[in-house]
SENU-57013 format. One record per residue (C-alpha): x negated, y negated, z negated. Coordinates in pm, whole numbers, padded with zeros to 5 digits, always signed. Example, Ala and Ser with C-alpha at 12.3 -4.5 7.8 and 13.67 -1.06 7.14 Angstrom:
! SENU-57013
-01230+00450-00780;-01367+00106-00714;
END
This chain:
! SENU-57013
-01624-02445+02721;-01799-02122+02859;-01889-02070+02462;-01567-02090+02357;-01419-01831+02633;-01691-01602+02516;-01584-01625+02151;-01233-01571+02268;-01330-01242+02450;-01530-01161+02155;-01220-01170+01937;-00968-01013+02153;-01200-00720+02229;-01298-00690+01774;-00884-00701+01765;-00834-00436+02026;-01083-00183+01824;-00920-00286+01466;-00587-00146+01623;-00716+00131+01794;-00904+00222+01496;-00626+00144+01267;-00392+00381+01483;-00645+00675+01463;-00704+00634+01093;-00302+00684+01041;-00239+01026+00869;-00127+01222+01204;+00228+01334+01199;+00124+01707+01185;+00128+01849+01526;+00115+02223+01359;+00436+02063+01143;+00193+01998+00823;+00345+01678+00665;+00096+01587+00377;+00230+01212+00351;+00527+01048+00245;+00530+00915+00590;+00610+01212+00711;+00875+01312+00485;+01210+01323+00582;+01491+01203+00385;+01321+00921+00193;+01530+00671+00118;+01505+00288+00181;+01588-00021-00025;+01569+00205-00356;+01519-00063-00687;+01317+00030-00970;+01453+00112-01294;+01778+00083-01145;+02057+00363-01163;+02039+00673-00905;+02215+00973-00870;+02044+01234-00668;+01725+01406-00921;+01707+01746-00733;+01748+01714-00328;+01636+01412-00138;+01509+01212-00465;+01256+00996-00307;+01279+00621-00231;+01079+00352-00154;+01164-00034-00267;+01182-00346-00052;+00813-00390-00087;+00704-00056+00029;+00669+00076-00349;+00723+00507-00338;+00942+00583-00631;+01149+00884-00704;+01472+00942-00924;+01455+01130-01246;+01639+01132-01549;+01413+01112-01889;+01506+01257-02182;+01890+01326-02058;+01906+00975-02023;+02134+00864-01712;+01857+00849-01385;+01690+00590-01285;+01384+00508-01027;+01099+00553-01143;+00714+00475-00989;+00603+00784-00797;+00281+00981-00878;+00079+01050-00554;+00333+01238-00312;+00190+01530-00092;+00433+01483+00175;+00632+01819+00289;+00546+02205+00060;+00689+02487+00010;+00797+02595-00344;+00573+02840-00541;+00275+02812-00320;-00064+02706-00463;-00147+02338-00553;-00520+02371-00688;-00658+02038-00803;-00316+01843-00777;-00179+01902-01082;+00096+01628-01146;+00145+01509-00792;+00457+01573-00614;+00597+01679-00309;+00962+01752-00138;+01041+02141+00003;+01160+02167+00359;+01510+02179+00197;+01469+01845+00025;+01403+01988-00329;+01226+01778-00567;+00863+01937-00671;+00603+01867-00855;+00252+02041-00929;+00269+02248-01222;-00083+02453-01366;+00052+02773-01571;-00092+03064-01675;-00455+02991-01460;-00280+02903-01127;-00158+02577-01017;+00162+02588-00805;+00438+02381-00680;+00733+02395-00880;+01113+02253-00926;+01034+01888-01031;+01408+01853-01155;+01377+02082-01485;
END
């Protein structure tokens, strides 16, 4: 009996450090208003299907499906949009500003617009993701 109370203890106290350490490996929420996760990222919207139709490819044009799946609306070859699967997203940056070493992730401007990053002419920067 005293064996089992001991293995009890032992579990609650392993649980109690898996959340604590759980909660401090969480991307923080940017006290200095850094966002460099979709978590973070305002105006992402919920229940978003992929493949299915969508009508918003410039401002706001990230979703995430039922399952927790990032995706992001875009219209291919002036086809009608549609979700798509999301490269890695970089959370909140601001357009033109340097994006060395993340060339085809993307990322969402304070004002919602859709970027991605872009290398051109020896410089990597982040750039309209709509065009």
């Amino acid at each position: 009996m005293c064996e089992n109370v001991a293995v009890r203890s032992a579990v609650a106290v392993l649980a109690a450090l898996m959340t604590s350490a759980a909660i401090t490996a969480v991307p923080p929420a940017a006290a200095d208003d850094e966002c460099d996760y979709p978590s973070c990222t305002p105006g992402i919207m919920p229940g978003a299907v992929l493949g299915a139709g969508c009508d918003q490819t410039t401002f706001y044009s990230f979703g995430v499906t039922s399952w927790g799946r990032l995706v992001f609306c875009g219209s291919p070859r002036r086809y009608d949009p549609r979700w798509f699967r999301s490269p890695v997203m970089l959370g909140v940056k601001n357009e033109n500003d340097l994006c060395p070493a993340f060339d085809g992730d993307v990322a969402q401007a304070p004002d919602g617009l859709f970027l991605t990053c872009v290398a051109s002419d020896g410089a990597s920067r982040w750039v309209r993701g709509d065009t």
